[in-house]
N, C-alpha and C positions, 0 to 999 in steps of 0.2 A: 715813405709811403708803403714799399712794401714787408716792412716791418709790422707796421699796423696794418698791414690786411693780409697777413699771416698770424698776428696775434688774433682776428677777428674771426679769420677761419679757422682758430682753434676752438675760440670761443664757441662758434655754432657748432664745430663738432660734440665738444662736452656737451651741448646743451641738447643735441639730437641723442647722445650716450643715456645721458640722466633723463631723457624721454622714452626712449627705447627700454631703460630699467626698467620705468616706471608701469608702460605696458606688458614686458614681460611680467611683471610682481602682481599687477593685476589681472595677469591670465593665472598666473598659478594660483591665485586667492580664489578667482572663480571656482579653475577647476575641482582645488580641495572642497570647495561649498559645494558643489556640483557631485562630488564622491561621495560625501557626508551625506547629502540628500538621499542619492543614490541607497545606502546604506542601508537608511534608516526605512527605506521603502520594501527593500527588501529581509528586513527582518519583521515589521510589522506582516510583508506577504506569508513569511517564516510561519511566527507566530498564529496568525488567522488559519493555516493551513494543518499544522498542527493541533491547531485547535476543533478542526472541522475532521483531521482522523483518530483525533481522540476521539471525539462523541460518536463517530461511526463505531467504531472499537467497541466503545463500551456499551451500544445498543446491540449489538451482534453476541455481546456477553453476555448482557440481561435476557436477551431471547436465547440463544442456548439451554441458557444456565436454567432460567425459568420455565422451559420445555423439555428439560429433560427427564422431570418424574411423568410427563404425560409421555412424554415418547418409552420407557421402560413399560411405564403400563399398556401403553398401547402394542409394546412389543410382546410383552406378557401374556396377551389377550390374543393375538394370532398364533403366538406360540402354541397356548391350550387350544386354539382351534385348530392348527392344525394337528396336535396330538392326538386328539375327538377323531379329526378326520380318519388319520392312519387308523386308529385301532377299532372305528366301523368297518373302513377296508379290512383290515388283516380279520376281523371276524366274519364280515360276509365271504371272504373267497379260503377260509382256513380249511375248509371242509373240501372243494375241491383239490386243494392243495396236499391235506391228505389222503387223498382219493388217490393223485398222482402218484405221488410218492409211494403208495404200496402197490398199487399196479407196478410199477418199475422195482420195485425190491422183490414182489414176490415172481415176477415174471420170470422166465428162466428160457435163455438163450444158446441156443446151440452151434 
C-alpha cells in the first residue's frame, strides 16, 4: 500500500509540474503578446508624432521662406527711411556745425 501511494504521490506531483508549466508558458505567451502590443503602440505614437513635427517644420519653412522677400523689402524701405532721415538731419544742422567748428579753429587761446 505504500508502494502505491508513493507511486500516486508522484503522480500528482508530475501532474502539478506539467500544470505549473503550463501556467508558466502561458504567462510568458501573454507577456510577449502584451510587449508586442506594447510596441506597436508605441511606434504608431512614434510615427503620429513625427508626423505632426514634420508638418510643423515644414510650415515654419514655407512661412519663412515665403516671407522673406517681404521682410528684405520691408527692410529696404526703413533702410531708405532712415537714410532720408540722417541726411535731412545732417543738412538742417551742417551749417551750425560749421559755424562751430570755425569759431574753434579760428579762436585763438592764450
Amino acid at each position: 500500500m505504500d508502494a502505491n501511494r508513493g507511486q500516486n504521490g508522484i503522480q500528482l506531483l508530475l501532474a502539478a509540474e506539467q500544470e505549473a508549466q503550463h501556467i508558466v508558458n502561458a504567462a510568458r505567451a501573454a507577456k510577449q503578446a502584451r510587449l508586442k502590443q506594447a510596441k506597436e503602440e508605441a511606434e504608431k505614437e512614434i510615427a503620429e508624432f513625427r508626423a505632426q513635427m514634420e508638418a510643423e517644420f515644414q510650415r515654419k519653412v514655407a512661412q519663412t521662406s515665403g516671407d522673406s522677400g517681404a521682410n528684405v523689402k520691408r527692410l529696404e524701405q526703413e533702410t531708405e527711411a532712415k537714410i532720408h532721415h540722417l541726411k535731412n538731419e545732417s543738412s538742417r544742422i551742417s551749417h551750425d556745425v560749421v559755424q562751430l567748428l570755425l569759431r574753434h579753429v579760428t579762436s585763438v587761446k592764450i
